[in-house]
LUMLODO-614909 format. One line per 2 residues: their letters; for each residue z, y, x of C-alpha. Coordinates in steps of 0.02 Angstrom, whole numbers, plus 50000, padded with zeros to 5 digits. Layout:
# residues N
a) Z,Y,X; ...
***
This chain:
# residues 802
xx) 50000,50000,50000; 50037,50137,50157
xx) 49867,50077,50214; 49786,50117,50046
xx) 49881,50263,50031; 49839,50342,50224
xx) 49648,50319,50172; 49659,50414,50013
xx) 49750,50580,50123; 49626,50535,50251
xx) 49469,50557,50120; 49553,50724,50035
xx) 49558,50806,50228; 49371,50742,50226
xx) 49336,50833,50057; 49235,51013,50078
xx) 49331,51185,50084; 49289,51309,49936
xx) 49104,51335,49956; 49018,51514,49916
xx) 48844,51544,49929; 48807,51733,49976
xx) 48640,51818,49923; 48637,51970,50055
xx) 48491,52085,50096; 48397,52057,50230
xx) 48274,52210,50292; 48127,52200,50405
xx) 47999,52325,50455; 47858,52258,50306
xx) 47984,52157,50179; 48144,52111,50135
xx) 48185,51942,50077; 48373,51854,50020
xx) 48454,51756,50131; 48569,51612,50089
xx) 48743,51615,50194; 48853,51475,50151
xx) 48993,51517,50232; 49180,51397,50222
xx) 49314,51513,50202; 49505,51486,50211
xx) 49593,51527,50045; 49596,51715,50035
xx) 49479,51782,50149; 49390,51933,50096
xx) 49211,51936,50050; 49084,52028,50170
xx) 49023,52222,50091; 48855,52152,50067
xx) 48941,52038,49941; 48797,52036,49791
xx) 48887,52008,49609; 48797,51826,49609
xx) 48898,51687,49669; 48890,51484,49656
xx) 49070,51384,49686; 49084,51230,49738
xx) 49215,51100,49664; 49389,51148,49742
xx) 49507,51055,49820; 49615,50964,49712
xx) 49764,51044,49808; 49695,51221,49825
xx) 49798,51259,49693; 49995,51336,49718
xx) 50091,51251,49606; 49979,51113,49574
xx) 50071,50928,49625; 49920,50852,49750
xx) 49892,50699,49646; 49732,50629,49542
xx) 49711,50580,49370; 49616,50416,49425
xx) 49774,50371,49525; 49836,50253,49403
xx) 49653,50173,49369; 49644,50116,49556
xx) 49667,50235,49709; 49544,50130,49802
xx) 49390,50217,49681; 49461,50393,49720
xx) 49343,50413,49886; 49202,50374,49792
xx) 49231,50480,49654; 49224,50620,49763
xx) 49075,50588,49837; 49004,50573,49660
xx) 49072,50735,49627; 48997,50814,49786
xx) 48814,50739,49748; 48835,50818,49568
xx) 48868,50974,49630; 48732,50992,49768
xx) 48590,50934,49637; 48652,51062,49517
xx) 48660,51193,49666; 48466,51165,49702
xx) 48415,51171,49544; 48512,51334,49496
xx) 48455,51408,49666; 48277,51368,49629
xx) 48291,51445,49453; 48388,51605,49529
xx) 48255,51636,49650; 48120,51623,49526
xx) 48195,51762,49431; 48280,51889,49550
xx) 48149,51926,49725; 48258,52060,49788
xx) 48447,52055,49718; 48427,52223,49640
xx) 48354,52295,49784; 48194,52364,49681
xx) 48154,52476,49597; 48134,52436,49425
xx) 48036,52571,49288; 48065,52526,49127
xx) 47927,52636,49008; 47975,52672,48813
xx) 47886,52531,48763; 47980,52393,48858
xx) 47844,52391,49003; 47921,52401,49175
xx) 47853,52373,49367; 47929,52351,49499
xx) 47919,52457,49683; 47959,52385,49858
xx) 47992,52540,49930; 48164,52593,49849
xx) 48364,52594,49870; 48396,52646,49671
xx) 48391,52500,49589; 48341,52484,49396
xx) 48246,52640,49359; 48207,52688,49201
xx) 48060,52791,49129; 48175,52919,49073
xx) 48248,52922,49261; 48059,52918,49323
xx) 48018,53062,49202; 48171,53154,49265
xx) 48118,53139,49438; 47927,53194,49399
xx) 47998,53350,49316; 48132,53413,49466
xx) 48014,53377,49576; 47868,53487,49502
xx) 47982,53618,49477; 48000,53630,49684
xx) 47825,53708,49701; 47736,53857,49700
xx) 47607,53841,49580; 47579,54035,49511
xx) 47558,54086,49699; 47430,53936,49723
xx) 47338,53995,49579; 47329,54183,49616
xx) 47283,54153,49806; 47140,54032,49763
xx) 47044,54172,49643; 47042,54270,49793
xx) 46935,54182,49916; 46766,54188,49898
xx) 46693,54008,49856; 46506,54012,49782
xx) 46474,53832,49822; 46392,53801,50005
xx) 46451,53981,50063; 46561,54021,50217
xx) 46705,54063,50129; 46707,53884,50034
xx) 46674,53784,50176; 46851,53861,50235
xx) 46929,53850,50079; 46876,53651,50094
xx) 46940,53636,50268; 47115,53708,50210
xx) 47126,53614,50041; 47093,53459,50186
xx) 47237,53511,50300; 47365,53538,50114
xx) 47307,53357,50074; 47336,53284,50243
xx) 47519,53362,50269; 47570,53240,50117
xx) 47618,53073,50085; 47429,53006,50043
xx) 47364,52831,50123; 47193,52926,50127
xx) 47111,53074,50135; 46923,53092,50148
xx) 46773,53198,50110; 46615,53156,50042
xx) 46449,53278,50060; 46309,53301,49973
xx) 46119,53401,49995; 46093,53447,49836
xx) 45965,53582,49746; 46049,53742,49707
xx) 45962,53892,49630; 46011,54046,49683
xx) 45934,54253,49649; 45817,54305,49783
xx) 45887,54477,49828; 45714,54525,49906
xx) 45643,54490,49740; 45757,54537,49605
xx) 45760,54466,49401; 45690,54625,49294
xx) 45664,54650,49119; 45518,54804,49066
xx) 45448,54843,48879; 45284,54838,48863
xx) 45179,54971,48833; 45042,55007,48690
xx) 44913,54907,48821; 45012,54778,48830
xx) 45072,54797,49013; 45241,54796,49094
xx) 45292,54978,49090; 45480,55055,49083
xx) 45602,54949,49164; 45769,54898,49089
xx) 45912,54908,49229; 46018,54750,49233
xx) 46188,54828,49252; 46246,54657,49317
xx) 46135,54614,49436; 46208,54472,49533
xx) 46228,54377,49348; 46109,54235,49333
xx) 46053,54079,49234; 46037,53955,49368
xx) 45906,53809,49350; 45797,53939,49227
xx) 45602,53921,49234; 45552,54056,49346
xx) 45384,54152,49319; 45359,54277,49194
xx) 45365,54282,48983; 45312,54404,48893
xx) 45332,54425,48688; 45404,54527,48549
xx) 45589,54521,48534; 45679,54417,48388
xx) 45878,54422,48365; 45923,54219,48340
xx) 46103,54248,48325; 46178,54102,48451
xx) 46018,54010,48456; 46065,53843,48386
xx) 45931,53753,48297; 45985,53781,48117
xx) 45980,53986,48166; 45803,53931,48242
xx) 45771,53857,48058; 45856,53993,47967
xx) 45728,54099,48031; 45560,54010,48009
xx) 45635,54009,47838; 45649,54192,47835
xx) 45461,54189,47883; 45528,54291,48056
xx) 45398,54193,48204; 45467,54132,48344
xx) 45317,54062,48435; 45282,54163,48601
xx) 45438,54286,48554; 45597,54316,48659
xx) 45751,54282,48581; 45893,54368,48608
xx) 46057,54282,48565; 46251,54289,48579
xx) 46357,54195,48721; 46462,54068,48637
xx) 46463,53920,48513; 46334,53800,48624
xx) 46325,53816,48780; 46163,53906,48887
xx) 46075,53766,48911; 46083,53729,48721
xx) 46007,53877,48682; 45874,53866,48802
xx) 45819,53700,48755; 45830,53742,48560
xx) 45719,53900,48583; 45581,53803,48676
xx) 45583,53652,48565; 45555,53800,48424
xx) 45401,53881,48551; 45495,54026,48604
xx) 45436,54123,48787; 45597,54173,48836
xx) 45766,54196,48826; 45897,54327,48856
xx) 46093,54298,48826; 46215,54431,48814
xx) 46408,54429,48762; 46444,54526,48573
xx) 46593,54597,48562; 46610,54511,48383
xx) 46668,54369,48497; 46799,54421,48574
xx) 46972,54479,48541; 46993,54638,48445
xx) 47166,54666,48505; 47195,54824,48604
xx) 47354,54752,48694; 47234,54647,48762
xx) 47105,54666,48910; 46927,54649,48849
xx) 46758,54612,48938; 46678,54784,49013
xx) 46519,54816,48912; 46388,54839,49060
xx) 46446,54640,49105; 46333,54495,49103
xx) 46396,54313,49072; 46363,54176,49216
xx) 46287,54020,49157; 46200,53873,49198
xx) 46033,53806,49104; 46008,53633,49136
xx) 46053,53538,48992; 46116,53397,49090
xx) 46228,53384,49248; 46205,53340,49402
xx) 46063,53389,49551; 45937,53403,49429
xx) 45804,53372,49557; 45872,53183,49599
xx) 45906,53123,49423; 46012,52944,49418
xx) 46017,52969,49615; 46150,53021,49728
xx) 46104,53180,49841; 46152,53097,50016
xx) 46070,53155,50177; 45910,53087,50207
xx) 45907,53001,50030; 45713,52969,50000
xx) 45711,53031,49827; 45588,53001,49710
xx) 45459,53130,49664; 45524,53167,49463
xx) 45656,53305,49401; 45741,53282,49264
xx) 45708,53301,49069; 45863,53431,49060
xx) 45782,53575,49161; 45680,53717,49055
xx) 45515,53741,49064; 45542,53945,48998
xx) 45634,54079,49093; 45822,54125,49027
xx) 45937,54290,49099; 46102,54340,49052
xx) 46114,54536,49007; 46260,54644,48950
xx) 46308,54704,48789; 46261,54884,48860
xx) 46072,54824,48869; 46089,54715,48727
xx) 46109,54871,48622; 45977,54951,48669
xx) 45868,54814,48622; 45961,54780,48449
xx) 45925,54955,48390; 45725,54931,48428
xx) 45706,54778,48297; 45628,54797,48134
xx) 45593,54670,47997; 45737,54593,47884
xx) 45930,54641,47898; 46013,54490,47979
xx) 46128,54402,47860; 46305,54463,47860
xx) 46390,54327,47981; 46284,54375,48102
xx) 46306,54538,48118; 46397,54601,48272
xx) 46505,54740,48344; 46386,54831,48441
xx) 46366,55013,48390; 46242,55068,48284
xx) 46136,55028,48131; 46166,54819,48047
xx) 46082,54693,48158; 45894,54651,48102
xx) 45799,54504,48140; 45633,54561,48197
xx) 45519,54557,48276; 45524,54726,48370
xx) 45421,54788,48510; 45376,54683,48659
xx) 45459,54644,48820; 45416,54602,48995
xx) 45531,54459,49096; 45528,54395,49289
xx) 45628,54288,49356; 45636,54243,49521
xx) 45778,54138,49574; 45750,54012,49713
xx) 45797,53825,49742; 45893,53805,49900
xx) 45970,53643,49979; 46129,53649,49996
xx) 46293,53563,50085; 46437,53531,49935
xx) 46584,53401,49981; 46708,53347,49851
xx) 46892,53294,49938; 46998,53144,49911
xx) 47178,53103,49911; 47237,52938,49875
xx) 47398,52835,49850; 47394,52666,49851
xx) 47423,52555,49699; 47562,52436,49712
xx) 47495,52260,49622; 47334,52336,49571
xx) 47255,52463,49698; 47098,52394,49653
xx) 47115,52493,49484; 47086,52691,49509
xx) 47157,52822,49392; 47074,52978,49453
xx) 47124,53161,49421; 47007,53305,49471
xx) 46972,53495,49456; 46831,53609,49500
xx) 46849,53714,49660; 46709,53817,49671
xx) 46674,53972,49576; 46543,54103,49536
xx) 46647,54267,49521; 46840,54246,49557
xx) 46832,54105,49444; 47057,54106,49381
xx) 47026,54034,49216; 46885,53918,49284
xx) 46939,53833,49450; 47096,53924,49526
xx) 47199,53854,49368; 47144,53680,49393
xx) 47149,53671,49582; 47317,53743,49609
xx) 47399,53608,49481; 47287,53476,49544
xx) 47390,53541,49738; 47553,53537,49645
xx) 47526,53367,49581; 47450,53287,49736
xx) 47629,53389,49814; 47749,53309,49702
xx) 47676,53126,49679; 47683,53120,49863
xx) 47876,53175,49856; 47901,53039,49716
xx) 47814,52913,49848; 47948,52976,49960
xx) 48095,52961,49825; 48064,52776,49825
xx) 47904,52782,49679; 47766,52665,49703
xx) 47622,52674,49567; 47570,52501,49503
xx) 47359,52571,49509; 47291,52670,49653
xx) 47301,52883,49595; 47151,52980,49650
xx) 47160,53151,49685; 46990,53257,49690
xx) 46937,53435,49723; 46762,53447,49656
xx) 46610,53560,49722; 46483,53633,49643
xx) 46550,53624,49470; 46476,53800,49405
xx) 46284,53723,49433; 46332,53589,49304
xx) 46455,53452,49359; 46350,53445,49514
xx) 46476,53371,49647; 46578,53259,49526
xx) 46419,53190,49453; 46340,53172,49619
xx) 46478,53073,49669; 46454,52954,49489
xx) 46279,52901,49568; 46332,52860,49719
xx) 46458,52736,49652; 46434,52701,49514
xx) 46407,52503,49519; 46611,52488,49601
xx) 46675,52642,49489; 46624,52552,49329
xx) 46725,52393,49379; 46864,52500,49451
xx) 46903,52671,49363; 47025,52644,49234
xx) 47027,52829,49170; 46987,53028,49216
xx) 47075,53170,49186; 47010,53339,49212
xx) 47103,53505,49245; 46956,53626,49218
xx) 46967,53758,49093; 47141,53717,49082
xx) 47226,53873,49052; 47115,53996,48932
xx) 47266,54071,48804; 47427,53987,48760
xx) 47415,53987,48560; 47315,53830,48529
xx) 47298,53674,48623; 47138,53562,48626
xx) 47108,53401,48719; 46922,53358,48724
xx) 46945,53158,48750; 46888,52976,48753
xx) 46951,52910,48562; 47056,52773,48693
xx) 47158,52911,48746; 47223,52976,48602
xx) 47370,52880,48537; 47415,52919,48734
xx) 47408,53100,48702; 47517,53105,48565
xx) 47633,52998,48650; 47623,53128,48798
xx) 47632,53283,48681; 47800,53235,48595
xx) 47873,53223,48769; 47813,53408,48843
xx) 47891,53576,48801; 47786,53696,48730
xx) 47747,53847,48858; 47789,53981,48713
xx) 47896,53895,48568; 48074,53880,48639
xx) 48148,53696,48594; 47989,53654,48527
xx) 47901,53508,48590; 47697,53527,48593
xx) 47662,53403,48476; 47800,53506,48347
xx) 47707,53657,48408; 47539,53572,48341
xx) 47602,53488,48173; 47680,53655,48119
xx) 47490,53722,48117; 47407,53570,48059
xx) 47511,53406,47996; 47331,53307,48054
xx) 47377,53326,48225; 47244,53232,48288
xx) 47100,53356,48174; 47201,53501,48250
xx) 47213,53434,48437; 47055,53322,48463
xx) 46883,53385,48521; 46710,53271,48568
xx) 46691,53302,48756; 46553,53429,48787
xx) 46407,53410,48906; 46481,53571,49035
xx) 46625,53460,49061; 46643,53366,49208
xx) 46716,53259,49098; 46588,53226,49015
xx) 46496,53114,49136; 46625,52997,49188
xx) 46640,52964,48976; 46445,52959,48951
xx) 46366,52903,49101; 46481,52787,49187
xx) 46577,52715,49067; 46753,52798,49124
xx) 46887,52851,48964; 46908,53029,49003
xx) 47022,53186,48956; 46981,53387,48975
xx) 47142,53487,48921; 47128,53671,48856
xx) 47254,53800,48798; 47172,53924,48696
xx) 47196,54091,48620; 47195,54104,48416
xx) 47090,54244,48438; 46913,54222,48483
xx) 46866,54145,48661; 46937,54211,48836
xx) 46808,54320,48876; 46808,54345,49058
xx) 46757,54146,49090; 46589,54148,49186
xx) 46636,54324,49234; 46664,54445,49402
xx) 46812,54504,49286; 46883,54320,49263
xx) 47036,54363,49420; 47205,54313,49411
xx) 47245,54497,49342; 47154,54464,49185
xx) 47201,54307,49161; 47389,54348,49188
xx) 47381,54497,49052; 47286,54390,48914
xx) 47446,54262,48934; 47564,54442,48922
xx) 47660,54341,49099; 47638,54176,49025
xx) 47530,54103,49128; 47662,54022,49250
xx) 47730,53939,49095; 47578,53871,49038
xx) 47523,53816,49206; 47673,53731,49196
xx) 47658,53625,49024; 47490,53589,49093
xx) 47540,53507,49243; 47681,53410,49158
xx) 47572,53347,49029; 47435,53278,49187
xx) 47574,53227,49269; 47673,53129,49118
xx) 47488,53047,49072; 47452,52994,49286
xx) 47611,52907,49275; 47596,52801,49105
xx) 47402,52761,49159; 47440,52697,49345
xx) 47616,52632,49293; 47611,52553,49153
xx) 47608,52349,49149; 47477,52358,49011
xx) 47365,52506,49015; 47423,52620,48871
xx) 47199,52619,48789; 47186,52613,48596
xx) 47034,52514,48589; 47024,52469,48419
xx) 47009,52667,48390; 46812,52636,48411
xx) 46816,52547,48253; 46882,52697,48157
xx) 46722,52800,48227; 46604,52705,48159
xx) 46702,52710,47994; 46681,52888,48000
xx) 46484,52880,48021; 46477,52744,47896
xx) 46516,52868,47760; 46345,52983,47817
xx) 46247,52828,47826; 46293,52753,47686
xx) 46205,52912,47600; 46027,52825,47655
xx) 46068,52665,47594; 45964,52705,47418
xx) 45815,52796,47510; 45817,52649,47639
xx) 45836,52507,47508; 45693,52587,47409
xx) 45572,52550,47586; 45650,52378,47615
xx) 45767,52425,47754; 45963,52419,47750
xx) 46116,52466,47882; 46196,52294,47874
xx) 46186,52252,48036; 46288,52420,48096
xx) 46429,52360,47962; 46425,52187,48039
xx) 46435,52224,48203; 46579,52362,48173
xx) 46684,52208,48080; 46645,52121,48223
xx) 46713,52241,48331; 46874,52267,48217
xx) 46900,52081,48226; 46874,52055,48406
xx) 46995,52213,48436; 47149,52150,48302
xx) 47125,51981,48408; 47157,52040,48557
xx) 47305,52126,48517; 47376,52011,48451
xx) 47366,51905,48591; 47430,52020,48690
xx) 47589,52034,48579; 47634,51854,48593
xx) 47595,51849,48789; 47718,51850,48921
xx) 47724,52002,49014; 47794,51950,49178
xx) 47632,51842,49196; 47544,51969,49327
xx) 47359,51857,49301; 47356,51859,49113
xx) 47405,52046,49114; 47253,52085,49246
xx) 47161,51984,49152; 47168,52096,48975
xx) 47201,52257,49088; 47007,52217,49148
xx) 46946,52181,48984; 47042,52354,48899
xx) 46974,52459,49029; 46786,52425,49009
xx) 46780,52440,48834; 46706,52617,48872
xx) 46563,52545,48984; 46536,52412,48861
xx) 46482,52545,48742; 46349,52614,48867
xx) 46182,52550,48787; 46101,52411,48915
xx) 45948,52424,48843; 45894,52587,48898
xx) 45848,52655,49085; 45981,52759,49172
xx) 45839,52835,49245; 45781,52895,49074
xx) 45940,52918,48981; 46063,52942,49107
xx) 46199,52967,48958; 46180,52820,48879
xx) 46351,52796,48783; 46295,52764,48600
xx) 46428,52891,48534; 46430,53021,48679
xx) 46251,53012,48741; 46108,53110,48724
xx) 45928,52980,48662; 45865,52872,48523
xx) 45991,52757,48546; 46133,52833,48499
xx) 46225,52877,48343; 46187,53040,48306
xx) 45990,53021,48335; 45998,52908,48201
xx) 46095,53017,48087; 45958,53161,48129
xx) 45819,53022,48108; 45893,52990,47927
xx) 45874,53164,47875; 45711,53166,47893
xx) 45691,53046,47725; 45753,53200,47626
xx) 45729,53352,47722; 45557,53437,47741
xx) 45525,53447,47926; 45406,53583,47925
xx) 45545,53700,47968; 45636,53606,48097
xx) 45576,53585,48286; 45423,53497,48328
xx) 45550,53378,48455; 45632,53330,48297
xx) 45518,53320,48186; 45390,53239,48290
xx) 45271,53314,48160; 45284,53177,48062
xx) 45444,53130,47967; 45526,52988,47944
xx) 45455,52860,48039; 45502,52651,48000
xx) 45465,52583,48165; 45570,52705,48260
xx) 45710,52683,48147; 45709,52510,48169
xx) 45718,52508,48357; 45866,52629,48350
xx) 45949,52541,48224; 45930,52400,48354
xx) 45999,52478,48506; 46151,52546,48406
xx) 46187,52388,48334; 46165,52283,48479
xx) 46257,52399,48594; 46396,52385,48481
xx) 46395,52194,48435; 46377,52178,48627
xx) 46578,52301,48657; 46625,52166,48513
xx) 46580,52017,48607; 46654,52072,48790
xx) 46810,52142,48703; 46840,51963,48599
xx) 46844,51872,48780; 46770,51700,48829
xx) 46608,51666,48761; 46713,51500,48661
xx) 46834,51610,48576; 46690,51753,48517
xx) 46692,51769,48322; 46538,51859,48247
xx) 46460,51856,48082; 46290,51869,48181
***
């Protein structure tokens, strides 16, 4: 029995002390990992500092215990099995160790050594780069918000509208080298330039633009002095025109129509009309689809604020504007202006084949008070002085114009930080840099905010913040010849940006007023705006927010807020030629337009005094709201896109169509196949969220996996059946061509209207026509089925009624 009894004491002094296994962190120059420690410990030692609140026990000792007698409950069922029983014990505990440490180290990579951001809708990421721990977007918003407050954004904005920066002059190619040195002084992984030769037109100062009347001969006689003379219409037809004057009130085509139905001709006539509305190049092409010579553009006072606490535009000013109705070099169409590109011989569609200058309202008036034939109905009379507005014609008028094409150097600049799990995936912010005059409203705005963010995302990088997508920062050239650097840029990569570009978001024309606030957008982006705009203080409505600010005007926020993005947007072409969801935010005056844009009187003076000293503030909200929408598109585990919003545009249009249906029915043709494909589209969309719903999130492949397929749902809608080459904006709801929407809403018109008054390029001089209707009825439909298709997945799980 003492034998027995020495082996059982002897087995208990073999049995292991209290185990603890210690998860500590570990850091290295690239990573940090967890590293087990089992350490054996005598009864009360202390733990080490790094002591994590995670801990495993072993079985203790049987006599670890004070006041516990040192005997065994098995004692009286045979002290021999007690040995044994132990070891049992210890093989128990080591399996369930292995398989709890496997399981622990599946769930927890760095011991709360991450940082974890948490976004309002459960989504969170996590960063390598951080000491906080769990960060939530509340704490990530917080952060975004001190840190932008650290700049200097009003001095940024008022030094930039004092340099000089016509693109590919002296004074930008400084400006450039500095905005280079600001980006490389921050926390970016890369900073680059990219340059491009592109066709600018400029004025030939030997050979300066005039305008003469014409006397009874018919030969240029007095001359008209341009009291502006350095204002031009780049990209006009140069030559001459000569033809009696008509008033066309802002040249769109139903003023065009209005007055062939007046019986007022506008064949071989100059029109004058009224800056606003469309844009220059709208007018342009209107008045030569409707056979007019020429055409001159002046600002009206009409439209412009009457307030006298307000600055207004000096009468003897002209108005800046380009007249390509397209954007881009227009002389390499669909190809990217690089040095010793060999570019084809062609030029695009967009550029005018009739000359265009800008003149002031001082000239304007003396040409107003000339015309004879019918008083001008009453909304379009003006505010000049003098006797109501008349149509015409009135006497005639001699124009030259003599601006020359000129290669020129332009380079856009890039700042980038690095995406985390997906810097594959580029959200990319921009703003125009260059200018025409001193260009506040128009690029000093957007490049000083687009400095301040570049500023504080790098401090955030520093702070421990590491986006989940790649952020691209851009300073665009050429922007006041038509989008010419950023869309320069689009050709030159466009077969990686399509796959790659998750979203844009443009700064231009940020700041014109502070009453109103318009974002001309993607329809994917807006549920993300409204998000946005409940969580940003409005610049002029203490303890508003702007999206209060907004409903309190209009309880539709979205009819209030949301704008179609226009063609002298930059972006516009990242939306309608490659495919990109893009965003252009404006605050705006309730009063008629800023009128200084496009003007030497747009400085930072002006622009400060329209905002009565608001201008820092709105600056402000405008950078916040960038900022706040940068961080939910490159953070976000699922990419914040409302793609079943489509769906709800073609609802819209289904109620113009569906005017047709009797007129088509009665020639044998219906729209079914547009209603198909749009359930299609509805179905594939509801599917796909749904699956998304019941997914796991953590799973980082089937994430990337619908992240890829949300993002190109704008590309998808970019008709394949048409030549970039020929229809460069090929987006069926965007675009410009027969295969879009809209030309088949203007095509339908024709089985009701009479199109003797409208343009011969609408018209085609002959109506409604069955076979052309059918192929765009084709392209719409197919483009559409086609987004359906791609958005429903693998080519098994694709339900269609086709």
């Amino acid at each position: 029995m003492e034998r027995l009894w020495g082996l059982l004491q002897r087995a208990q002094q073999l049995s292991p002390q209290r185990s603890q296994t210690i998860y500590k962190r570990v850091e290295g120059p690239h990573q940090r990992r967890l590293e087990e420690e089992e350490e054996d410990r005598e009864e009360g030692a202390e733990l080490p500092v790094h002591f994590c609140p995670m801990e495993l026990r072993g079985p203790e000792s049987p006599g670890s215990r004070a006041g516990l007698p040192n005997l065994i409950p098995w004692a009286a069922a045979g002290r021999r099995a007690a040995p044994y029983l132990v070891l049992t014990a210890l093989l128990i505990f080591t399996g369930a160790f292995l398989l709890g440490y496997v399981a622990f180290r599946r769930s927890c990579q760095a011991c709360g050594d991450s940082l974890l951001v948490v976004s309002e809708d459960g989504n969170y990421e996590l960063g390598l780069d951080s000491h906080q721990g769990t960060l939530y977007w509340s704490d990530l918003q917080a952060m975004f918000l001190r840190l932008l407050g650290e700049g200097r954004l009003e001095d940024t904005i008022r030094e930039t509208s004092l340099r000089q920066r016509v693109a590919g002059s002296p004074g930008m190619a400084v400006l450039a080298q500095d905005v280079v040195a600001a980006l490389s002084r921050q926390k970016l992984d890369h900073v680059w330039t990219d340059t491009h030769y592109v066709g600018l037109q400029f004025p030939d100062r030997a050979h300066p633009n005039t305008l003469r009347w014409l006397d009874e001969t018919g030969r240029a006689g007095e001359q008209l002095p341009l009291e502006d003379p350095d204002a031009y219409c780049p990209y006009s037809a140069t030559g001459n025109a000569t033809g009696k004057l008509v008033y066309a009130h802002y040249g769109r085509p139903e003023d065009l129509q209005g007055l062939r139905a007046r019986g007022v001709e506008l064949t071989d006539s100059l029109l004058l009309v009224r800056v606003g509305v469309t844009s220059f190049a709208q007018k342009v092409a209107s008045a030569q689809d409707f056979g007019a010579k020429g055409v001159l553009i002046y600002p009206d006072p009409a439209d412009f604020s009457q307030d006298p606490h307000k600055p207004s535009l000096s009468s003897h000013r002209a108005v800046y504007g380009h007249v390509h109705l397209g954007t881009g070099d227009p002389y390499t169409p669909g190809f990217p202006s690089f040095n010793q590109t060999q570019f084809p011989p062609v030029a695009s569609s967009g550029l005018p084949s009739i000359p265009a200058q800008p003149i002031s309202a001082d000239i304007a008036f003396h040409l107003l008070r000339k015309l004879k034939g019918p008083v001008a109905p009453q909304e379009w009379q003006g505010r000049l002085p003098g006797s109501p507005y008349r149509l015409g014609p009135g006497p005639g008028l001699h124009l030259e114009v003599n601006n020359h094409r000129t290669s020129t150097p332009i380079s856009n600049i890039f700042g980038c930080i690095e995406g985390l799990a997906e810097p594959d995936h580029y959200v990319v912010i921009g703003a125009q840099r260059d200018a025409w005059g001193p260009g506040a409203a128009k690029s000093a705005v957007g490049t000083g905010i687009l400095l301040e963010l570049v500023r504080t995302f790098s401090s955030m990088v520093s702070n421990g913040f590491r986006p989940r997508r790649s952020l691209l920062f851009i300073s665009w050239d050429g922007g006041d010849f038509g989008s010419v650097g950023s869309t320069e840029w689009l050709e030159g990569y466009l077969s990686v940006l399509h796959l790659k570009a998750v979203a844009y978001v443009s700064l231009d024309n940020a700041v014109l007023g502070d009453d109103k606030f318009h974002a001309k957008t993607s329809p994917l982006l807006i549920s993300l705006i409204e998000n946005i705009l409940k969580q940003v203080d409005s610049p002029n409505h203490s303890g508003q927010t702007l999206y209060e600010q907004v409903v309190f005007t209009n309880p539709s926020w979205d009819a209030e807020v949301i704008r179609p993005l226009p063609m002298d947007s930059s972006a516009y072409s990242f939306t309608a030629f490659a495919g990109v969801p893009a965003v252009e935010f404006s605050f705006l005056e309730d009063d008629p337009a800023y009128p200084f844009l496009h003007t030497k009187e747009d400085t930072y003076e002006n622009l400060h005094k329209m905002l009565q000293g608001r201008l820092p503030a709105v600056a402000q909200a405008v950078a916040q709201l960038a900022g706040q929408l940068l961080i939910r598109l490159s953070h976000d585990h699922l990419l914040p896109f409302d793609f079943g919003r489509y769906g709800d545009v073609v609802l819209r249009h289904i109620g113009s169509l569906n005017e047709f249906s009797g007129d088509l029915k009665a020639r044998g043709l219906t729209l079914q196949w547009v209603y198909s494909a749009r359930g299609d589209y509805i179905r594939a969309a509801e599917k796909l969220r749904k699956e998304i719903y019941s997914s796991e999130e953590r799973d980082e492949r089937l994430m990337r996996m619908y992240n890829v397929r949300i993002m190109r749902v704008e590309y998808y809608l970019l008709s394949q059946y048409v030549s970039p080459a020929d229809f460069p904006f090929r987006h069926i709801f965007l675009g410009h061509g027969d295969h879009t929407l809209g030309a088949l809403l203007d095509h339908l018109q024709l089985l009701r209207s009479n199109s003797s008054g409208a343009s011969p390029k609408l018209s085609q001089a002959l109506g409604f026509q069955e076979s052309r209707f059918r192929r765009q009825l084709a392209l719409l439909t197919w483009t559409l089925q086609g987004a359906a298709n791609a958005l429903g997945g693998d080519v098994w799980n694709i339900d269609n009624n086709f």
